[in-house]
Structures are given as C-alpha cells and as structure tokens.
C-alpha positions as a printed NumPy array, in Angstrom:
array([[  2.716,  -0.316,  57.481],
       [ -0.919,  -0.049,  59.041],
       [ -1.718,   2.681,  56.259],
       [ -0.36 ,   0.267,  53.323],
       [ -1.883,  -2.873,  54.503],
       [ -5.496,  -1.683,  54.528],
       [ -4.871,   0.123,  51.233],
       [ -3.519,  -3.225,  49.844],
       [ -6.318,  -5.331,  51.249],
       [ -8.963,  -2.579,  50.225],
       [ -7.413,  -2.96 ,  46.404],
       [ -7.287,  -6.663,  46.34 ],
       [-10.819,  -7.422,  48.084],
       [-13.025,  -4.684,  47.404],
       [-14.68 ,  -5.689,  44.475],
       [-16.118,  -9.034,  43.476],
       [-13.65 , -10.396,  41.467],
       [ -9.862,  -9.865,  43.124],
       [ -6.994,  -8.613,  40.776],
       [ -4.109, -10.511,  40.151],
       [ -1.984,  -7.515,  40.499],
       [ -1.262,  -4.925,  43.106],
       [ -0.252,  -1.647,  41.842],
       [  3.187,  -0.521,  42.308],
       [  2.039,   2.779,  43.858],
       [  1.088,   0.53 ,  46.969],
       [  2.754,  -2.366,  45.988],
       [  6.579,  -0.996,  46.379],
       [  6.029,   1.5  ,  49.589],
       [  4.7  ,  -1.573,  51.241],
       [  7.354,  -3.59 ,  50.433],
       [  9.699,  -1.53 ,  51.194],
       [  8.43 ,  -0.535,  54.595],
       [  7.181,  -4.461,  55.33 ],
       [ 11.146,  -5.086,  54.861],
       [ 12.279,  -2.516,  57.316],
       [  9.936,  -4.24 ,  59.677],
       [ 10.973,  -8.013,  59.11 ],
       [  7.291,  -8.496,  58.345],
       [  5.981, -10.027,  54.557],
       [  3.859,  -6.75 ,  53.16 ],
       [  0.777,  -8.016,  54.072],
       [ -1.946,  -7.623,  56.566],
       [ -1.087,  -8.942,  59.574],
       [ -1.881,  -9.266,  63.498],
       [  0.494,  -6.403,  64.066],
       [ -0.636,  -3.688,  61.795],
       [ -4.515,  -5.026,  62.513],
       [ -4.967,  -5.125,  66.426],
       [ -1.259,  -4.321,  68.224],
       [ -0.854,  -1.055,  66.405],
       [ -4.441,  -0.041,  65.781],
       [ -5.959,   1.605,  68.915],
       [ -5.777,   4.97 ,  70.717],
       [ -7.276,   5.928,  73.984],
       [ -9.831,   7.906,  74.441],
       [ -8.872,   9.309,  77.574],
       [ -5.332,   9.577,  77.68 ],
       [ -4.635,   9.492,  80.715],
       [ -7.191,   6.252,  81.145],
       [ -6.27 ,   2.543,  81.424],
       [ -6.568,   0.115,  78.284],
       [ -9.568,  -1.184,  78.979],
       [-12.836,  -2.097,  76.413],
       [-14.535,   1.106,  77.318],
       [-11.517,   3.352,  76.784],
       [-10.072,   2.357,  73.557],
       [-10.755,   3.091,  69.394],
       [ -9.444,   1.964,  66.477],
       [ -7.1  ,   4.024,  64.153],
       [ -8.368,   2.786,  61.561],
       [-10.718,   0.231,  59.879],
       [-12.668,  -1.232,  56.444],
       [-15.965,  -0.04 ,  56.343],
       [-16.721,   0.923,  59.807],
       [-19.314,  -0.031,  62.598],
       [-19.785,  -0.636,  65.717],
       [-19.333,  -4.96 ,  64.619],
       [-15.564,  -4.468,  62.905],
       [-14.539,  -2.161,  65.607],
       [-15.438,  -4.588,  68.42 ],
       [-13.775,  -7.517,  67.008],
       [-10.593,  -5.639,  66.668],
       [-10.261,  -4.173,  70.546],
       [-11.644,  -7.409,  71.908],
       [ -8.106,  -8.446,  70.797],
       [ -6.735,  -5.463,  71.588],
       [ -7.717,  -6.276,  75.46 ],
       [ -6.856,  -9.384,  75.307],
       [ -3.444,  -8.074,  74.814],
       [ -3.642,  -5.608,  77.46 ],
       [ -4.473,  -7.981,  80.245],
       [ -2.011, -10.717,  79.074],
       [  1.267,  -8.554,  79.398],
       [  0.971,  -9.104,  83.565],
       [  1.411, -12.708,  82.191],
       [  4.048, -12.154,  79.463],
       [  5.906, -10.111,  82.015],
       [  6.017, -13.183,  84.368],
       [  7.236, -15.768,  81.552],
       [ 11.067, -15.241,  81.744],
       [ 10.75 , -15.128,  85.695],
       [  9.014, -18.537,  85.637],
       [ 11.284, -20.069,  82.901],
       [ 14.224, -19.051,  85.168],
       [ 12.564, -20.939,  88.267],
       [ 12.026, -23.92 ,  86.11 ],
       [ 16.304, -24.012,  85.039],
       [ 17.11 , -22.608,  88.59 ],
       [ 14.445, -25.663,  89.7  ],
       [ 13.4  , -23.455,  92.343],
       [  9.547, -24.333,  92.808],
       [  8.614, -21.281,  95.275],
       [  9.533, -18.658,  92.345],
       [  7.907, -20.763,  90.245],
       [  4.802, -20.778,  91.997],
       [  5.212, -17.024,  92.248],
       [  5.564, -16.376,  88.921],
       [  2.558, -18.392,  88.263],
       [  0.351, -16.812,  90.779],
       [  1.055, -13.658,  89.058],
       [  0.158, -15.351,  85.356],
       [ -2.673, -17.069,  86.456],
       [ -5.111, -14.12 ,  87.113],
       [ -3.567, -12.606,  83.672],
       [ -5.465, -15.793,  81.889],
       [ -8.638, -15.798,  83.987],
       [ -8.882, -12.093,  82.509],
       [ -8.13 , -12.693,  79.117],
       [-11.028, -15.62 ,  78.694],
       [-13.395, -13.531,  80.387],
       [-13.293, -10.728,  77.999],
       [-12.998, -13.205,  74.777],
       [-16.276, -14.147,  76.21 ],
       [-17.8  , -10.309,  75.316],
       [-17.514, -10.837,  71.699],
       [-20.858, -11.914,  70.793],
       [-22.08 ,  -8.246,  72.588],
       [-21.312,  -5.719,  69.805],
       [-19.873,  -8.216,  67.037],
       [-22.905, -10.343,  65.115],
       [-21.682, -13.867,  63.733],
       [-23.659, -12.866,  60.13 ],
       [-22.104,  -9.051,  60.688],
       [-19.08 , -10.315,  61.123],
       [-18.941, -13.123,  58.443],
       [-20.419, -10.591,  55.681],
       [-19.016,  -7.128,  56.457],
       [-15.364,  -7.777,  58.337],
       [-13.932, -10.906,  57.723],
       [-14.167, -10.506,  53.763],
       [-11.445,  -7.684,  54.123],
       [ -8.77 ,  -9.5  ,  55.968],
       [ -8.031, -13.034,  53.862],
       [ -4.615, -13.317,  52.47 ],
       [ -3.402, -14.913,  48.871],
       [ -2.134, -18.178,  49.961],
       [ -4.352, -21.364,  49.977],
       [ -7.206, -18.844,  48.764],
       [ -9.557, -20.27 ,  46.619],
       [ -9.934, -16.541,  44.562],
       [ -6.637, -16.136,  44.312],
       [ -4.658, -19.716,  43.621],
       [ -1.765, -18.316,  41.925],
       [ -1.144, -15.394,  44.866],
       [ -0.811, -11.876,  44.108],
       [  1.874,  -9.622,  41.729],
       [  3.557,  -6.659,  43.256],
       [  4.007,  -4.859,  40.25 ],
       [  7.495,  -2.693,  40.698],
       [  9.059,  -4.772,  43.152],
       [ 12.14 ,  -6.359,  41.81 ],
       [ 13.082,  -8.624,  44.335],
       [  9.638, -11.03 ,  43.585],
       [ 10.776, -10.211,  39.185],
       [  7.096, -10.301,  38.647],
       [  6.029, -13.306,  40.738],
       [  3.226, -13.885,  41.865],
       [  3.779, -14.038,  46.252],
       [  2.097, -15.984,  48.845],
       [  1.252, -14.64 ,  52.095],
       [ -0.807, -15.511,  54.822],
       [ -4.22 , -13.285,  55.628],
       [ -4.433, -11.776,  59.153],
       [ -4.951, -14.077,  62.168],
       [ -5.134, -14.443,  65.888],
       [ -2.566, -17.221,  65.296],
       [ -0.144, -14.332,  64.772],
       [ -0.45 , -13.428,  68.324],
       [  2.475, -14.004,  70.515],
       [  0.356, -14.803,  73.152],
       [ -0.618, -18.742,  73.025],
       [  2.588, -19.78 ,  71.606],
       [  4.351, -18.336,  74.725],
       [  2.677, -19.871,  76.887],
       [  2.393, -23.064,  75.853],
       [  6.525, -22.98 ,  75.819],
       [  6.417, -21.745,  79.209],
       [  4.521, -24.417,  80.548],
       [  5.575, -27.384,  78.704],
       [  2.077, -27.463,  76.273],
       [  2.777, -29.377,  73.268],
       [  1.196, -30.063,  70.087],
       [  1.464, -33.772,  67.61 ],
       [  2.469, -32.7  ,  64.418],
       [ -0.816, -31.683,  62.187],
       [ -1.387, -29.269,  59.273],
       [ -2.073, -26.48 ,  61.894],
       [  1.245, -27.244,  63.889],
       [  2.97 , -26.536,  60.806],
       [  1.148, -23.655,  59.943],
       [  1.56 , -22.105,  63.242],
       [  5.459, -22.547,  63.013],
       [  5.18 , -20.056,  59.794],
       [  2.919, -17.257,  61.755],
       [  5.966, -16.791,  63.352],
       [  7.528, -15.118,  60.254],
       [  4.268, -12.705,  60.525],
       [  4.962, -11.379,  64.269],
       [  6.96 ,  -8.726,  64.94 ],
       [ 10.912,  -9.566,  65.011],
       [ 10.686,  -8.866,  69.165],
       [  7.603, -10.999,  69.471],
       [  9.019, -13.486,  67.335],
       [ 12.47 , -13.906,  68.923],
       [ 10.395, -14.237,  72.429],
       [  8.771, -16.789,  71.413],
       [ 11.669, -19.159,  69.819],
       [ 14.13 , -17.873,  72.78 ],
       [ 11.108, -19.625,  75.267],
       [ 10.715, -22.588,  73.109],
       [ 14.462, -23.318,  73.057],
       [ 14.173, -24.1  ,  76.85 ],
       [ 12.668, -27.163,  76.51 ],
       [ 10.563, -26.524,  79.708],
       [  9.623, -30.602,  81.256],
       [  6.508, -29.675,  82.604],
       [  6.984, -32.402,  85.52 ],
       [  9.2  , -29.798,  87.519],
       [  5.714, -28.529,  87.648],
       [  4.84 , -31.696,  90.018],
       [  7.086, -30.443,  93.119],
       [  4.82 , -29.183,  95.228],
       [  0.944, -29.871,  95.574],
       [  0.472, -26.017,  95.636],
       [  2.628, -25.832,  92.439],
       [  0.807, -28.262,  90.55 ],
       [ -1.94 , -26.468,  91.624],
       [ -1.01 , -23.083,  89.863],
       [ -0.327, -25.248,  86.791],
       [ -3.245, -27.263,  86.374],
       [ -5.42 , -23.691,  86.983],
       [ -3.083, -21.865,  83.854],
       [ -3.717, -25.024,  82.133],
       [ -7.227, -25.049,  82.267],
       [ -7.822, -21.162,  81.529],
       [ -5.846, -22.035,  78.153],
       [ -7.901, -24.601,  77.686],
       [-11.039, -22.704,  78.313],
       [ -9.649, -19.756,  76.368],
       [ -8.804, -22.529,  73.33 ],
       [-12.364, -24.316,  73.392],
       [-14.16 , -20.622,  73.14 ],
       [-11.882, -19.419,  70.541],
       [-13.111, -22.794,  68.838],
       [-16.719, -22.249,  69.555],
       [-16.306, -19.058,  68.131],
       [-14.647, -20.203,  64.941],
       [-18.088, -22.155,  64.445],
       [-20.494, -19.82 ,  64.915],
       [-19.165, -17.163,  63.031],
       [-17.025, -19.128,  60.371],
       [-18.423, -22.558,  59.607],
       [-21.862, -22.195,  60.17 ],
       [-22.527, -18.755,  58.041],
       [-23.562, -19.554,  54.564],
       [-20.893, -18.994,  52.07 ],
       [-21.952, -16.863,  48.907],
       [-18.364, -16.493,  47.184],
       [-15.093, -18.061,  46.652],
       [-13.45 , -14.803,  47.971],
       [-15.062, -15.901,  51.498],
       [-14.597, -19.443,  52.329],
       [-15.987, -21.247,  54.866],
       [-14.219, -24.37 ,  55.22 ],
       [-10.449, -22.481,  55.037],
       [ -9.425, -19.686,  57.692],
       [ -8.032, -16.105,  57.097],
       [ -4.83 , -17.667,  56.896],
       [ -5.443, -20.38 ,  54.433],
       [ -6.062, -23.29 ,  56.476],
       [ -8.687, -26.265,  57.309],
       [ -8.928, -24.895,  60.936],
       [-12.122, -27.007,  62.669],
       [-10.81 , -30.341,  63.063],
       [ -7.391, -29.159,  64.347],
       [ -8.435, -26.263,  66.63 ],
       [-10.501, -28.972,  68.524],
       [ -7.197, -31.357,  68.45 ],
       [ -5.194, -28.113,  70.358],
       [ -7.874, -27.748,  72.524],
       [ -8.161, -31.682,  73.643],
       [ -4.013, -31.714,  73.672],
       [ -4.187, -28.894,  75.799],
       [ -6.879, -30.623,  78.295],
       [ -4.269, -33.531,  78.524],
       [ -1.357, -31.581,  79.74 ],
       [ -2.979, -31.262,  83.465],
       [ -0.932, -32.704,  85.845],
       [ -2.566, -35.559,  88.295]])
C-alpha cells in the first residue's frame, strides 16, 4: 500500500499539469490492496507516517534521533523531518492511548481515583507530544516545505487541478468514474479524535467537523473502530469535577490539547497560508485534504480552551 500510494501520487503530481487518469498498472494493484485494507487507494496518514519509519538502531527506542523513513518524494533532510516529527508524535502518545479505555472505564464505573490515575499517566504522554511538535521548524523550512513536500501529498477531492477527481483506469467497480478521495493529513491521525472522546471535548457543527467525521474512513479499520467505540460512550465531562485533584488532571490534558491545537494552527500559517502560491496544483487557501482549514482550526482550538473545568 505504501509502495502504490507514492507511485500513484508521483504519477498524478509530478508534472505541471495532473492527468485525469491513473494507469491501470498502478491503478488496479492499489485498489485491490487499498480494499484488503479497508482504506480508499489513496495516500493516506497510514501509508505516509504510521508505516513509514525504521530504526536505525534496532535495538534503540523510537525517538527523533533514532528513526528514518522507508521511503519518500524527492528526498532531504526538510521532507524527512516533517514525516518522523509525526512519527514521534505517535510514539510518545501510545502511553496515552494505552490509558484511554482505563479512564473511560473509571468514568462508567464513576470511580474518580482510577480516573485520576489514568490521567496522571496520559497527561505526561501530551506534555511530550507538544514539545516535540514544537521541533518542526529545526530541519523542516516553511518555503522548503511549501515548495518541495507538500506539492506531493494533495488528494483529488475539492482540488482546484483536479475538479472532476481522478480515473482508475481497469478498475471495474468505479466503471470508469472519475473518484474522490481525500489527500494525506494529520486529521487522519487517531490521536486528537480519541482524546477529545475520552475527555468529553466537543466540537459545533462546521465544515471541518464534518470533514473530520469522513477522515475516519481514511484510518486504519483498528484505529477507526477505537475511535467510534470511545465516542459511543458519551463521556459527561462533569464526572471530571469530583475531586479538586481530578479536575486538576483534566484541566492540565485540556490545556496541552489546546496548546498542541493552537501550534498545529500556527503552523498551518506559516507554512500554508502565508507562502506564495504559484499553481493551482498547490493551493493556499484549501488543505491537503480539500478543505478551508484557517478559520475552523482556530474555532477547535478556542472550543477546546472552553472545555476547562472551573
């Protein structure tokens, strides 16, 4: 799937104008496998960060100065960073995604001490995941970035080169439709979205809300079902208001999402917005995945702000 995605995205966006057709040579294998995975055969979160990385020390932890990609576009030291900055953030958030179903378990059982256990362990998880989002700007350059990495990972929904979508020539099930996917995006993460069910964080229905439902179709089937099994609680984040020391823990998690959320947004200006578009392949206004994302990442950030407890 890794192989065929960057082969597809290579075809569609390595020359000026994209085609309106993938070959069937990639076009079919990729389908075929993307099925097997429950995934749309495009590049995705999965296939661009969770399974792109090998240590170079085996026997080493996954840390920033241990880890390589598999494989990439066009190289450098820029593309590579960007993709294991992610890669670490993952690393240090599974002490937190381990503590999730212990914490969701206090909150039914409404048992605050396990729940302030579970978030003592998740809290230090967060702290460690904003502080290396944080390291980006040190080997990844906004203008690098903007010009030599992001080009490579857009999708062919809501894209401006590609209105229509893109053919899969040879695959019967789409009978010579053009399709509609999504390009590769943090918001594919399972990360965020866990969380906020976990602790009660939600979001007034927006553009991005709905958009975010559908990156759920682009995580892994595991990741995915996580996810929806957490939302389905229905966590009332005033259980959260027990204890002072409990609403302690929260209000800390709270704010390192928060924090996390307003650098991610900072981030999405300086190396997005502000760059100076020079094609229609590169928007931008419009995200890797096909959305307005400014106004509304700084509406998840302030929603997220609101959710401390007093």
């Amino acid at each position: 799937m890794q192989a065929l995605s960057y082969l597809g995205h290579a075809w569609v966006w390595g020359e000026p104008t994209p085609p309106e057709s993938l070959p069937a040579n990639i076009a079919l294998p990729w389908y075929v496998v993307a099925q097997r995975l429950g995934r749309p055969p495009v590049l995705s979160y999965a296939s661009y960060a969770l399974d792109n990385w090998r240590r170079l020390d085996p026997e080493g932890p996954l840390t920033l100065d241990n880890i390589a990609l598999l494989q990439n576009f066009l190289g450098g030291v820029d593309e590579e960073w960007f993709i294991l900055i992610h890669v670490a953030i993952e690393a240090v958030a599974a002490q937190a995604i381990r503590s999730l179903p212990a914490l969701i378990q206090a909150v039914q059982t409404e048992d605050p001490l396990a729940a302030e256990k579970a978030l003592a362990e998740i809290e230090p998880a967060l702290s460690a995941m904003y502080q290396i989002l944080l390291r980006m700007p040190e080997w990844c350059d906004p203008y690098i970035y903007y010009h030599r990495v992001r080009p490579y990972i857009h999708g062919w929904k809501n894209n401006p080169a590609l209105p229509e979508g893109l053919r899969y020539e040879g695959v019967e099930a789409y009978g010579e439709r053009p399709q509609q996917f999504r390009g590769e995006t943090g918001a594919q993460s399972s990360i965020i979205p866990a969380l906020d069910a976990a602790l009660g964080i939600t979001h007034a229905e927006d553009p991005l809300r709905a958009y975010l439902r559908e990156m759920l179709d682009y995580m892994p089937p595991g990741h995915r079902t996580f996810v929806l099994d957490l939302e389905a609680v229905q966590v009332n984040r005033q259980f959260y208001r027990q204890t002072s020391s409990l609403r302690e823990l929260y209000n800390q998690c709270v704010h390192w999402i928060e924090r996390f959320r307003t650098q991610h947004l900072e981030y999405a200006a300086q190396y997005i917005a502000r760059q100076h578009q020079v094609s229609a392949t590169n928007p931008t206004a419009v995200g890797t995945g096909g959305t307005p994302f400014m106004p509304y990442l700084a509406k998840h950030r302030d929603e997220t702000q609101a959710h401390k407890l007093s």
